[in-house]
C-alpha positions as CSV (number, residue, x, y, z in Angstrom):
1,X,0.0,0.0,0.0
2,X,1.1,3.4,-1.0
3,X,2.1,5.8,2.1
4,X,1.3,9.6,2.9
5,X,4.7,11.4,3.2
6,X,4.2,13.3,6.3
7,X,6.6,16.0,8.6
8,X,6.1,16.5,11.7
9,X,6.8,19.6,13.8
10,X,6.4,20.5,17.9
11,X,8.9,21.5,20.4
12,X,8.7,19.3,22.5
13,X,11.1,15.8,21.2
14,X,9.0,13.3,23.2
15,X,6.0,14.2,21.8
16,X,7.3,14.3,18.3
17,X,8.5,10.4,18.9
18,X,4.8,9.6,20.4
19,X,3.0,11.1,17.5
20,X,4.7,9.6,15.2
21,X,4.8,6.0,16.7
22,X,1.1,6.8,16.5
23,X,1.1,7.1,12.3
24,X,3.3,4.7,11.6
25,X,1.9,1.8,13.6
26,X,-1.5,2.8,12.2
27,X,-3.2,0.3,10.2
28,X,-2.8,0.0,7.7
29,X,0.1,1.7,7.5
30,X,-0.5,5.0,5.7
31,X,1.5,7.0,7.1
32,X,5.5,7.4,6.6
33,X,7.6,10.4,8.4
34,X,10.0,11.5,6.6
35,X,10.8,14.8,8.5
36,X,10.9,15.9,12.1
37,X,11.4,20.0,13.8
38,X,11.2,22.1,16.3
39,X,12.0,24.6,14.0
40,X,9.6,26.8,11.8
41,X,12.8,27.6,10.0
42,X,13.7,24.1,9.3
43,X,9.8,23.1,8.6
44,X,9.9,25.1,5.5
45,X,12.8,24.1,4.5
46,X,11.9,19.9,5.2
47,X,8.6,21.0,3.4
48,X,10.5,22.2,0.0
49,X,13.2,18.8,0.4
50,X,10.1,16.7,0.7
51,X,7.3,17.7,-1.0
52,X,4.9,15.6,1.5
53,X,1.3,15.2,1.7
54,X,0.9,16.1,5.2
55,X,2.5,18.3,7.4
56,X,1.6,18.4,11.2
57,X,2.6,21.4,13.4
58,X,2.6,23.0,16.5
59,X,2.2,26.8,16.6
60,X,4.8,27.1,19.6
61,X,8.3,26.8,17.5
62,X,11.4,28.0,17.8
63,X,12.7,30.7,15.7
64,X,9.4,30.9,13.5
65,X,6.1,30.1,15.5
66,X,3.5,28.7,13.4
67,X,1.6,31.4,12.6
68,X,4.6,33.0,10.8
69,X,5.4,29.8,8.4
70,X,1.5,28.8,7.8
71,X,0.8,31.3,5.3
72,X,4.3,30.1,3.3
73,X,3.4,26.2,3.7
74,X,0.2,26.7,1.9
75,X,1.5,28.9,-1.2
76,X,4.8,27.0,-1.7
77,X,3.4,23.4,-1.0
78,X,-0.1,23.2,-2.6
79,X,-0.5,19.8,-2.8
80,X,0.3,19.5,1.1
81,X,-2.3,18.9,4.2
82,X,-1.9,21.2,6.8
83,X,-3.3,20.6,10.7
84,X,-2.4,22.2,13.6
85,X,-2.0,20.1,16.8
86,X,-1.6,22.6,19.6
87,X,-1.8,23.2,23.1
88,X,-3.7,26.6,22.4
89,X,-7.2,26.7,23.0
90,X,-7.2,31.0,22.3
91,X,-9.9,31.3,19.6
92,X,-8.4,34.6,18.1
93,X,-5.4,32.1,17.5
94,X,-7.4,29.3,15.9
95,X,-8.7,32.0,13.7
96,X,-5.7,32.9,12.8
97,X,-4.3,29.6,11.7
98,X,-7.7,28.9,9.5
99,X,-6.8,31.9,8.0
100,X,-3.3,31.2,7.4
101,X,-4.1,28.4,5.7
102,X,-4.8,25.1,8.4
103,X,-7.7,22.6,6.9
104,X,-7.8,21.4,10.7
105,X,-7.1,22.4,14.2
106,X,-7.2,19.9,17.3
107,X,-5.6,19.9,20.7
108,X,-3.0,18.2,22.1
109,X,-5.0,16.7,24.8
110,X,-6.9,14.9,22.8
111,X,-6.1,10.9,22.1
112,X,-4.6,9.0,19.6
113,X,-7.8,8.3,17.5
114,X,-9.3,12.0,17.3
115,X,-5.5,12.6,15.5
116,X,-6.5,10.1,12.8
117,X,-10.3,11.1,12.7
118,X,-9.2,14.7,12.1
119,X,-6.8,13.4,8.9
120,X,-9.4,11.5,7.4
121,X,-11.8,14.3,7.4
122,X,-9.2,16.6,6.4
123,X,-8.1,13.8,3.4
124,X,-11.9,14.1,2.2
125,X,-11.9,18.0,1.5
126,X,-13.4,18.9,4.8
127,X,-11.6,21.4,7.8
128,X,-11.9,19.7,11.2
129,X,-12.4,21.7,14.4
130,X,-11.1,19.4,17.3
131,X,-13.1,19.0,20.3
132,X,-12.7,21.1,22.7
133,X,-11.6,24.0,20.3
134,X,-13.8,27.2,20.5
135,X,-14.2,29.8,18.2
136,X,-17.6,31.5,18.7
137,X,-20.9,30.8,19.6
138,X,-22.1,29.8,16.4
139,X,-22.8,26.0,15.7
140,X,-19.8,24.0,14.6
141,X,-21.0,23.4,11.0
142,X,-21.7,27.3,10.7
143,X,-18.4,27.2,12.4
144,X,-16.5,25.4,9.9
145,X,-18.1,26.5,6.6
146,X,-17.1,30.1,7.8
147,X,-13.7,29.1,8.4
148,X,-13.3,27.8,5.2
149,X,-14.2,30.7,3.5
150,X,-12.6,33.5,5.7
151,X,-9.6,33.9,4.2
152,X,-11.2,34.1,0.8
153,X,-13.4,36.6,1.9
154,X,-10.7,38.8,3.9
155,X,-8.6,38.6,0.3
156,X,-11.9,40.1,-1.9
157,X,-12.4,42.7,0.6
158,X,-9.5,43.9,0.7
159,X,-9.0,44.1,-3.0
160,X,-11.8,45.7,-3.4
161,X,-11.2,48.2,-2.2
162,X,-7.7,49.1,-3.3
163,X,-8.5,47.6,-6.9
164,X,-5.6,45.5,-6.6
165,X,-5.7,42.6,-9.6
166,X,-5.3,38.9,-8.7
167,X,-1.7,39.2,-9.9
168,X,-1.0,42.4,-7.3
169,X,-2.8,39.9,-4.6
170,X,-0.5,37.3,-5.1
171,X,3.0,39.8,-5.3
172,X,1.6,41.4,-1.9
173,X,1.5,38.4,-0.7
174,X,4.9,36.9,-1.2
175,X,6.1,40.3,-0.3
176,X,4.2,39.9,3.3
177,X,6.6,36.9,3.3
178,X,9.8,39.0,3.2
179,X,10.7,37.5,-0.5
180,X,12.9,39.5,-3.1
181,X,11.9,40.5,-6.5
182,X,14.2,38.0,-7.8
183,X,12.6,35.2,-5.7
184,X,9.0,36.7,-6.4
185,X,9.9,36.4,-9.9
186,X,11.0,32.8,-9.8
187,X,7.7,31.8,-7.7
188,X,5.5,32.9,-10.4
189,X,7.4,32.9,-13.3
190,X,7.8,36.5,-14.6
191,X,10.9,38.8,-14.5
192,X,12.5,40.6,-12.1
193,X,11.2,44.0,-13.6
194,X,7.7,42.5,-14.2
195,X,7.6,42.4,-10.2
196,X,9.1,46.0,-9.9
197,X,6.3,47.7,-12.0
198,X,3.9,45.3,-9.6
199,X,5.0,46.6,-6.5
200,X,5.4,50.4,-7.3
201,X,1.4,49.7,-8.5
202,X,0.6,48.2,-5.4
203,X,2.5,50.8,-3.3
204,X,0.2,53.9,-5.5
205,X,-2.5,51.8,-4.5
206,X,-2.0,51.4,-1.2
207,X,-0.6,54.7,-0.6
208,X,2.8,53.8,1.3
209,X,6.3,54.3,0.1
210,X,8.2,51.0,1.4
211,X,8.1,47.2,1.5
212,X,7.6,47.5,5.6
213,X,4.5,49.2,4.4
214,X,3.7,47.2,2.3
215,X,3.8,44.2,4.9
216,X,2.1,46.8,7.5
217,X,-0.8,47.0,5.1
218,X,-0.8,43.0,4.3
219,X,-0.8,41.7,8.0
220,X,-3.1,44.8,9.2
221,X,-6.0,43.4,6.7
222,X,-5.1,39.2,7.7
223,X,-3.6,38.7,4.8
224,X,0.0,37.1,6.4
């Protein structure tokens, strides 16, 4: 049987080696690890090495939490799965990681077979809210249909309203992620000067003079 490449990322080692016991002895075995961090430095780069269908994080990492390497993971690796496991129960920070990109969120508290519940819904196209997570008052199928659509609906907003095309949404955005024109350019494919003209647009649009406003105006409006 074919396995689901999967990385793994928390910081704390022992739970790493627990969870992913817990995918590998699954039967059958669908699961196989191929990466393991504390690092949201590291995760991206395991997550460009590897290419896997799955990745499993903690927000809590060192040098980049989880929050700042969500938004990355889900341009860069398209194809890839991504669920939060997490200690954090805040619902602004479950937000947040919806936002940012997360198909599910569940807490670490939580046993071995709500884990592998929350991957299969995720493996059919559907987000998963772990028990025990809460987000508002609203029921948890309202709950989850909205968080599916959020980001989408933050994104039209906003460029709405500063008539930004779908190609100066997308520069923005890999700008929010501290990437040069040269690496902009490589990610999508056009030249170096094709980005230049994009970003002076986007700064008239915007109204600022610099990339930190740029990023200002991109994590202001949930974009990052």
């Amino acid at each position: 049987m074919q396995t689901s490449k999967v990385v793994l990322a928390d910081d704390h080692p022992v739970f790493l080696e627990g969870l992913k016991s817990i995918l590998e002895t699954h039967s059958p075995p669908a699961f196989r690890i191929v990466g393991m961090t504390n690092s949201g430095t590291e995760l991206l780069h395991l997550a460009n090495i590897h290419q896997p269908e799955w990745i499993i994080l903690e927000l809590s990492l060192c040098e980049k939490d989880g929050l700042e390497v969500l938004p990355a993971l889900a341009k860069r690796n398209r194809n890839t799965h991504l669920v939060v496991l997490s200690r954090y129960r805040d619902p602004k920070m479950v937000r947040a990681a919806f936002k940012s990109g997360a198909e599910g969120y569940l807490l670490k508290d939580r046993g071995p077979g709500e884990i592998l519940e929350a991957l299969r819904y995720v493996q059919e196209g559907q987000h998963y809210l772990g028990t025990g997570v809460q987000v508002s008052g609203k029921s948890r199928s309202k709950e989850l249909h909205r968080l599916s659509s959020i980001g989408l609906r933050f994104e039209d907003r906003f460029s709405k309203k500063y008539r930004l095309t779908k190609r100066e949404m997308e520069i923005l955005r890999l700008i929010s992620q501290a990437l040069s024109n040269k690496e902009i350019a490589q990610e999508l494919y056009i030249s170096d000067q094709t980005v230049s003209v994009h970003r002076k647009n986007i700064m008239r649009k915007l109204g600022v003079s610099n990339t930190a406003g740029l990023m200002k105006a991109a994590f202001e409006h949930a974009l990052v």
